[in-house]
C-alpha positions as CSV (number, residue, x, y, z in Angstrom):
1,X,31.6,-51.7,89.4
2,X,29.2,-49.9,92.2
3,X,32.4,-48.3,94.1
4,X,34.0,-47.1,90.8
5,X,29.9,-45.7,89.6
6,X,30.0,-44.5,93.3
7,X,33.7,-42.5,92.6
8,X,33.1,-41.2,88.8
9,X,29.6,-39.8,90.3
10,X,31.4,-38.2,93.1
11,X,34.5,-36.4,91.2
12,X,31.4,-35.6,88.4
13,X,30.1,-33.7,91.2
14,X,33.1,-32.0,93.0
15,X,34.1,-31.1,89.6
16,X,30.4,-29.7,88.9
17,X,31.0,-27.5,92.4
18,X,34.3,-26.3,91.0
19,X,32.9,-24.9,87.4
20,X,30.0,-23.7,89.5
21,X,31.9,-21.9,92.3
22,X,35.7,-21.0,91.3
23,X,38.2,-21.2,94.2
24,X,38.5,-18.3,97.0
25,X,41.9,-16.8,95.8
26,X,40.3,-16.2,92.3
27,X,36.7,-14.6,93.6
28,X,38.9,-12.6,95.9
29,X,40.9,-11.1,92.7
30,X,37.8,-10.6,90.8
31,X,36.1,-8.8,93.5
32,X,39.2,-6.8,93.5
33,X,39.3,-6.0,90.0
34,X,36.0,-4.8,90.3
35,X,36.7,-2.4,93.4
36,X,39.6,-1.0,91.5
37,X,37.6,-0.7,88.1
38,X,34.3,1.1,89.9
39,X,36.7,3.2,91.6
40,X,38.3,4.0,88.3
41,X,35.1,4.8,86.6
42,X,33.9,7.4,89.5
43,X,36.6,9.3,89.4
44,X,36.7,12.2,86.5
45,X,39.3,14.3,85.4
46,X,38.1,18.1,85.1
47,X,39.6,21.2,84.9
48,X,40.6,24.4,82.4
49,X,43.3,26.5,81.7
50,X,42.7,30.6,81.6
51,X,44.9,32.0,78.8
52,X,46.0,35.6,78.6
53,X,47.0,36.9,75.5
54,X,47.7,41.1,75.7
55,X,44.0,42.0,76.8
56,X,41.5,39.2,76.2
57,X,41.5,36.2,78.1
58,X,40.2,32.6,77.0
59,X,39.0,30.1,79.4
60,X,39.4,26.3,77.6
61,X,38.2,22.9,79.3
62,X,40.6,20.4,79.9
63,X,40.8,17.7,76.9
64,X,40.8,14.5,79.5
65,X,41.8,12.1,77.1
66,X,44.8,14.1,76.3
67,X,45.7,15.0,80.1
68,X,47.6,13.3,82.9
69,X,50.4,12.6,85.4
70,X,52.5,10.0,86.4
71,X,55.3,9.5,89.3
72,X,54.6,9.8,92.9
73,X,53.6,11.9,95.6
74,X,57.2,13.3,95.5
75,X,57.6,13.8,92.1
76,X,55.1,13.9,89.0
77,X,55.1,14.4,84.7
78,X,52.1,16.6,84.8
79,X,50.9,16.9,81.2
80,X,47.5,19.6,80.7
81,X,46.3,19.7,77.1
82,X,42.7,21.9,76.7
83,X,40.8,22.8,73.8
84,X,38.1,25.7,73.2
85,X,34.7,24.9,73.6
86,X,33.6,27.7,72.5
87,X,33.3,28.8,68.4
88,X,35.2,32.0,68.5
89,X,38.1,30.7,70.6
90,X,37.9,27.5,68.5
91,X,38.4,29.7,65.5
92,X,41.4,31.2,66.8
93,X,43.3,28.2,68.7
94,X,43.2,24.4,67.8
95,X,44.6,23.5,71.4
96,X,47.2,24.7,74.6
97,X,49.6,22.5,76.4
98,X,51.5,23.1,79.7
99,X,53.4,20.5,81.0
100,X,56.0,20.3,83.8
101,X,57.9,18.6,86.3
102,X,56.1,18.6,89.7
103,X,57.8,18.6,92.5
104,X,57.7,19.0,96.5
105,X,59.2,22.4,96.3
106,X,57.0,23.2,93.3
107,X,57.0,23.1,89.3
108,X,60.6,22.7,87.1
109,X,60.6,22.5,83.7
110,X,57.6,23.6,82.5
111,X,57.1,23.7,78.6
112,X,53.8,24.9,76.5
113,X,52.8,24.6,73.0
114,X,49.9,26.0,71.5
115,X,48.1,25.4,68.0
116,X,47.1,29.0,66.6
117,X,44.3,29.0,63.7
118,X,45.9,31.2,60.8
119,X,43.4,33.4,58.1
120,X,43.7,30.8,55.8
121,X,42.9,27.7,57.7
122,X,46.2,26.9,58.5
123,X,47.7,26.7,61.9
124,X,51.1,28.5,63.7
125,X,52.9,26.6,66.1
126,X,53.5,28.6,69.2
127,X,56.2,27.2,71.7
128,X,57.9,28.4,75.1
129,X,60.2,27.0,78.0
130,X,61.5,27.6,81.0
131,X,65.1,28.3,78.9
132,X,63.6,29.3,75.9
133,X,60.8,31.9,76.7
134,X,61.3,32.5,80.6
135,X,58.1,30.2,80.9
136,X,57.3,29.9,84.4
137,X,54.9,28.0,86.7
138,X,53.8,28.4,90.0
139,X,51.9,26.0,92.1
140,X,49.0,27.2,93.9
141,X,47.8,24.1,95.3
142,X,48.0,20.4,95.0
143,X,46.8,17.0,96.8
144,X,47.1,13.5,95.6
145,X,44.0,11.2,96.7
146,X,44.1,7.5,95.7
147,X,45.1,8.3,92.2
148,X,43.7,11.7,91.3
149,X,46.1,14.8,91.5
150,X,44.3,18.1,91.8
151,X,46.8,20.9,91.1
152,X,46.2,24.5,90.3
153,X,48.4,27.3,89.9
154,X,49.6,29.9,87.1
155,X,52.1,30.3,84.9
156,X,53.8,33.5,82.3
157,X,56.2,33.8,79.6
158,X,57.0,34.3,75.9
159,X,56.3,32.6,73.3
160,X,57.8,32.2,69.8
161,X,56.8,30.0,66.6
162,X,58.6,27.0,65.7
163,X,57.9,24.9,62.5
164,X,59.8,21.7,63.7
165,X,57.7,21.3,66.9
166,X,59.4,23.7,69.2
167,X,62.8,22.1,68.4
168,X,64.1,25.7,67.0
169,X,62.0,28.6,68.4
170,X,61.7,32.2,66.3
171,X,61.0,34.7,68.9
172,X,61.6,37.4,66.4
173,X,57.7,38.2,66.8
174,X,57.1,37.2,70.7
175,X,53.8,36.2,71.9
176,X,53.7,37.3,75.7
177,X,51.6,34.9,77.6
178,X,49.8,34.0,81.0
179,X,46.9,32.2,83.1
180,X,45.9,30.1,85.3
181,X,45.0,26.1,85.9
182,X,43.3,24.3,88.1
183,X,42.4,20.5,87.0
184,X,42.3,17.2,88.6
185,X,44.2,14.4,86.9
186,X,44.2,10.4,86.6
187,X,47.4,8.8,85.8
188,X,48.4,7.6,82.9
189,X,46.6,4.8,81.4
């Protein structure tokens, strides 16, 4: 009975060291998973978009929550969405979006919506594209760094209200439009 106390008390205690101290390849993915997440946490996506319309000019912050990329360093989905900070802007637009196609030559594709207060508390949806609008973007600048894409540039075009979410677009009363954007991105999450 002494050599089988003897075993139990040894296997109680290699199994004690086990709870106590989890094996090499799982502290090594838990330290990695908590690289990755600090990482993640430090980095911060910022930016605005400048927004031209005739003579007056409206500067909005990006709306990180609503903004990001995703692809690769040879081709990205770049989707900017900002909002006014600001109470006289914010009385005037709900929100801008320019999104486009980003690649190594430069920007295809680019689309942009924007939500237009109305007198009555209602809202106009403005839309333009590339095809529909002449919307155009040019890149100024770009770098991708671990997984934050800084890209700037600006962009010009028309455009035109649409009731079924730029699906049909009126441009029987244009809205001439342009800026500029400079933000810094985190994937998609």
């Amino acid at each position: 009975m002494g050599a089988e106390s003897d075993a139990a008390e040894k296997e109680g205690l290699v199994n004690a060291d086990l709870a106590q101290s989890p094996p090499s390849a799982l502290r090594a993915l838990c330290l990695c998973a908590a690289v990755t997440l600090a990482s993640c946490a430090n980095a911060q996506e910022t930016g605005f978009i400048t927004l031209t319309l005739a003579d007056e000019q409206f500067e909005m912050p990006l709306s990180a929550g609503h903004s990001d990329w995703t692809g690769s360093r040879g081709f990205a989905e770049v989707s900017i969405m900002a909002r006014p900070s600001q109470v006289e802007t914010w009385q005037r637009f709900q929100s801008l979006r320019l999104t486009f196609d980003l690649l190594r030559s430069g920007a295809q594709s680019p689309e942009m919506s924007l939500l237009r207060r109305t007198k009555d508390a209602g809202f106009e949806r403005w839309y333009g594209q590339s095809d529909r609008g002449g919307l155009a973007v040019l890149i100024t600048d770009r770098s991708l760094a671990d997984s934050l894409l800084q890209v700037s540039g600006t962009f010009t075009g028309t455009l035109g209200q649409s009731t079924n979410f730029g699906q049909t677009i009126d441009f029987g009363t244009p809205m001439p439009v342009s800026g500029t954007f400079a933000v810094t991105l985190l994937p998609v999450r």
